[in-house]
N, C-alpha and C positions, 0 to 999 in steps of 0.2 A: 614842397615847392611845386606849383603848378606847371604843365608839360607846355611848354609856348611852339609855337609852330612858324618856322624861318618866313614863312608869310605875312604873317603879322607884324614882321621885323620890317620889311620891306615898305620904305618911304613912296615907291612907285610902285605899289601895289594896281595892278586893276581892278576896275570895283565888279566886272561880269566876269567869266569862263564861262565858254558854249564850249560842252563838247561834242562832236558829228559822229555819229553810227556811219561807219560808209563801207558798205561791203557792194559791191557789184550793183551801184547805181549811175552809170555812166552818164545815163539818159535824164537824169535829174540833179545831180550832184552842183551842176552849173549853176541854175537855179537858185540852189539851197545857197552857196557861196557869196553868189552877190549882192545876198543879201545883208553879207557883214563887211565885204569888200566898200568901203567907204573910209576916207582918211581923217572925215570926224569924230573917230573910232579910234583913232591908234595909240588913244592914251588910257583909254578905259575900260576898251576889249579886247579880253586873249578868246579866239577860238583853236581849241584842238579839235585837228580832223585825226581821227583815230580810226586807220584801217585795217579791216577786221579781217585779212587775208584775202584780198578782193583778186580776181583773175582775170577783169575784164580792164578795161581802158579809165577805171578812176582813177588808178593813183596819177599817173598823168598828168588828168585835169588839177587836181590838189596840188602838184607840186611849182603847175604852174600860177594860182592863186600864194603859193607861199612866196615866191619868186616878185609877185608884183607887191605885196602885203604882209614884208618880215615883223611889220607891230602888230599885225594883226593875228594870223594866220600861224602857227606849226605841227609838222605831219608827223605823225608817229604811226609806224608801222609795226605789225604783230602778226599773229599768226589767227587762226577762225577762231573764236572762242563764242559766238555768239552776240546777242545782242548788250546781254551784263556784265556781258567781258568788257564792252565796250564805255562802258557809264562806272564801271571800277575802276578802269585806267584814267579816264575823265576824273573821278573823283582824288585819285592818287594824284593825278598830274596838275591839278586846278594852283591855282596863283591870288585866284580874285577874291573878293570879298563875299562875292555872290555866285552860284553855281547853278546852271541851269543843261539838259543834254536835249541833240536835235536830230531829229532822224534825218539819214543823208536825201529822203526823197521832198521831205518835207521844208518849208521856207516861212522868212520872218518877216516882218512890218517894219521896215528899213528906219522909218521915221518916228513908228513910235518907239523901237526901240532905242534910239534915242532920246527921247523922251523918259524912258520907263529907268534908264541907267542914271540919269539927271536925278530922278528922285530916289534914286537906291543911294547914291550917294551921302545923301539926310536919313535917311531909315537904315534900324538897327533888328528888327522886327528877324523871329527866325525863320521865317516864312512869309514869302508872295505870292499872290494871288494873281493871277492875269486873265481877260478872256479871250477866245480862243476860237476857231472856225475850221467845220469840215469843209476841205473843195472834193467834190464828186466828181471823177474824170470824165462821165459822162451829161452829168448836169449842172458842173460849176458850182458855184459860194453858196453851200448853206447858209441858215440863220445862224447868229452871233450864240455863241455857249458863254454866258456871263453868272453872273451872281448879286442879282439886282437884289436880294436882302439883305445883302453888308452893307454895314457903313463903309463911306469912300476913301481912303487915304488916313487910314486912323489906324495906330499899334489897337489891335485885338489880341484880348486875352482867352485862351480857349475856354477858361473857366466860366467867360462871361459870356459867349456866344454859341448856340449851337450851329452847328452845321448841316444845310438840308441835302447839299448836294455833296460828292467825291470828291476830293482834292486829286487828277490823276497827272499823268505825267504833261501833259499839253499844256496845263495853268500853271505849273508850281517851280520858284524859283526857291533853291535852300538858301541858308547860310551854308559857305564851302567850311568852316572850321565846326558846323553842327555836324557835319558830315564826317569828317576827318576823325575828330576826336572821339565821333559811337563805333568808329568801324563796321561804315556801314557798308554792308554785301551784298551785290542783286545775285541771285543765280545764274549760270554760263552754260550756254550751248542747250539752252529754253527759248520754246517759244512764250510770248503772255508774260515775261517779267518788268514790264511794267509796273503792274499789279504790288509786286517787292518795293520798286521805287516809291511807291504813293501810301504804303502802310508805314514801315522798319523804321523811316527816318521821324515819323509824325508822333510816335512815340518820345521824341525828346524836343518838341516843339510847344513851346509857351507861348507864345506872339506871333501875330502874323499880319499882313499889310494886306489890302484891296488896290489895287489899280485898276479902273475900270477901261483898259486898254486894249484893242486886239494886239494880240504878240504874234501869234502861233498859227501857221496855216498847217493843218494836216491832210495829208491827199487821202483818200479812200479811193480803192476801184484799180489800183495799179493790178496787172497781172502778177503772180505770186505774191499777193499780200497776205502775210500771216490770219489778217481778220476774212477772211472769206471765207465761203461754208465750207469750201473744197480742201483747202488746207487747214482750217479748225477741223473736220476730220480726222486729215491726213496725222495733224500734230494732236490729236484730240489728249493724247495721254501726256504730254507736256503742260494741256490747261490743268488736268487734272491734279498735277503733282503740282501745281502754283496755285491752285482749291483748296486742295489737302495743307498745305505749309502756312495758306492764309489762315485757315480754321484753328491749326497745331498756334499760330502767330497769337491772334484772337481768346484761345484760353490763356494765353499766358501775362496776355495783358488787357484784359477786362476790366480788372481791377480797378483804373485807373477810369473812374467814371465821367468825368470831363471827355474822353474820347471815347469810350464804349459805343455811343451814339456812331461816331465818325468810322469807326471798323465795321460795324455791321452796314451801313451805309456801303462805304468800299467794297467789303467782300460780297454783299450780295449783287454789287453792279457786277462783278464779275461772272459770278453765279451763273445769270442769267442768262450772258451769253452764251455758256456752255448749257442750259435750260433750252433755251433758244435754238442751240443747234440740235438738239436731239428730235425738235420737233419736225427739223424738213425732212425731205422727200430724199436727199441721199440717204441719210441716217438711216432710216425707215427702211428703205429698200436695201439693204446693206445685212437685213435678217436679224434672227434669232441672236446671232453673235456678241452685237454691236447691245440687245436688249439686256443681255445677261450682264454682259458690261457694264451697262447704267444701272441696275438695278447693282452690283454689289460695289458701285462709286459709290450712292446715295446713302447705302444703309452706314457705309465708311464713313461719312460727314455726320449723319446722324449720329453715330459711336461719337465719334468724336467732340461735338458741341451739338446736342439736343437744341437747345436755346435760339441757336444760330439757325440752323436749320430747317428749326419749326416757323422760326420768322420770317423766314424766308417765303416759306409754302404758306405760311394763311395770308399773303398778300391777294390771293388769286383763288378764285373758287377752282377754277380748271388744274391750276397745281397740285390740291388737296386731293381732284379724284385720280390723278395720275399717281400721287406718291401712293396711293392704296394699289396702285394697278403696278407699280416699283417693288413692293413688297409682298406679292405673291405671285400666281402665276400667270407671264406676261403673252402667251401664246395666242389669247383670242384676239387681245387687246394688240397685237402686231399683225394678226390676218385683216381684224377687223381696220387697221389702218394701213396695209398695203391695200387693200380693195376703195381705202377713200382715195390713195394716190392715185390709183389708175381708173377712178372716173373721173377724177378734177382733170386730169390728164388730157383724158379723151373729150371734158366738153371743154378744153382750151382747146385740142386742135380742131372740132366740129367747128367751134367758133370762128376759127380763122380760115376754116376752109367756105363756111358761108359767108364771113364777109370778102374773100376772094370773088364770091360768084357775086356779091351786088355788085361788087367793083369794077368786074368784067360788064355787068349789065348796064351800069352806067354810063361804062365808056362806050361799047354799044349804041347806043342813045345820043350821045353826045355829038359820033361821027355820023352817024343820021339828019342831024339837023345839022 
């Protein structure tokens, strides 16, 4: 007899769960809220705000969004567990038909998610697809992140489609009972597990829906954001050990060639970021230390999936001559690039000390005539 789950029982089922990361976003948490605080919603949407031991002034705000929004809205509170502590208890706690988690700084498209719930309603698919938009705190609304080669509003079979871009956490709505019944687990008290969310569950994903809707606003640029070079340093050994788990992930389900495509796609977007960071000017200047380090990551991914890794590095001619400079000795190849940091350096400040002096000369001039 098959394991039926008290959800499914349930005639007033809602058809979404959002759950909120909210650790110590006071400053944004509002925001994120009002964006499901709407009473068009209170037959269709459970949000849990799920506080992740927060010591500043959210729970507050949250308790007074429960207060106005009992269909909507409830708090559950916990101790720090991180960010996968918080998308586990979401995942345990969910109700709806559909399961989607939302970072407390982060905010939603009031009206199309209304819309988008409208047709989850008719779709059975184990997998949504939505797009999605960075806001830059200093420059405002990127362009639209979509997926203009799918068909629009159609069950896809993964057999029959390949995949060119990631499925990561900003697009992807599960099924809450695909979820439930793989037990599925993010890693806690990590940074970058994200990364978890967007592989583990895709492994038992047969069908999947296109909406071509913005859902999902993601801020970039907040002070203390995990994606910044200063703390992907700071946390660098936490990407690492979500590198390492993706690759360990990846041999174990390769097999399965309908998605082999779609993992190496994933893990290498990740990749890169920590690619990416090894090449700025903190890294670099950070010594010898930080080089021994990357060099005995790499050769560890290598050990581990050849395949993966090699695919990785012939994307990019500059990859290949660094992986050769990874696996022997990185000493010149670190003098030689602290000495490019401290010229770039020095013609950025030349550069702004000469256009200080047109600018002086101009104004000069100006109050002249």
């Amino acid at each position: 007899m098959k394991k039926r789950y008290l959800f499914q029982l349930n005639e007033k089922m809602k058809i979404l769960t959002i759950s909120i990361a909210a650790y110590n976003v006071e400053a944004y948490i509002e925001q994120c809220l009002n964006t499901f605080a709407d009473k068009r919603l209170n037959e269709t949407l459970e949000v849990l705000i799920i506080n992740d031991g927060s010591t500043d002034g959210t729970v507050q705000i949250c308790e007074r969004y429960v207060r106005q929004y009992p269909e909507i809205f409830r708090l559950i509170n916990k101790e720090n567990g991180g960010h996968g502590s918080t998308i586990n208890m979401g995942i345990r706690e969910a109700t709806g038909k559909y399961y989607r988690p939302v970072d407390g700084d982060d905010w939603i498209d009031t009206e199309n998610l209304i819309v988008v719930i409208g047709k989850l309603m008719n779709v059975d698919s184990d997998l949504i697809i939505t797009d999605y938009v960075h806001y830059q705190m200093e420059v405002g609304l990127l362009p639209v992140r979509n997926f203009k080669f799918l068909p629009k509003e159609q069950n896809l079979l993964f057999n029959d489609i390949i995949l060119k871009e990631p499925i990561i956490f900003h697009n992807s709505i599960y099924k809450t009972n695909l979820l439930k019944k793989n037990n599925i687990f993010i890693s806690e008290k990590v940074f970058y597990d994200d990364t978890e969310y967007s592989l583990y569950p895709m492994q038992f994903v047969n069908s999947f829906f296109y909406i071509p809707m913005v859902l999902y606003y993601y801020r970039l640029g907040r002070q203390g954001q995990s994606v910044s070079i200063e703390n992907l340093i700071k946390n660098r050994n936490d990407l690492r050990q979500i590198i390492k788990k993706s690759f360990l992930f990846f041999n174990v389900n390769k097999q399965k060639q309908s998605m082999k495509s779609y993992y190496r796609i994933r893990i290498h977007d990740v990749l890169n970021l920590y690619f990416n960071m090894t090449l700025s000017d903190l890294w670099i200047s950070a010594g010898k230390k930080m080089t021994k380090e990357n060099q005995l990551f790499y050769k560890g991914l290598l050990f581990i999936s050849p395949c993966l890794f090699l695919s990785f590095m012939a994307k990019d001619k500059i990859r290949w001559v660094m992986l050769i400079t990874w696996f022997s000795c990185d000493v010149q190849l670190l003098s030689s690039q602290k000495k490019w940091c401290y010229l770039k350096n020095r013609y950025l400040k030349s550069n702004l000390v000469l256009k200080g002096i047109v600018t002086m000369i101009n104004n000069i001039r100006k109050e002249k005539k």
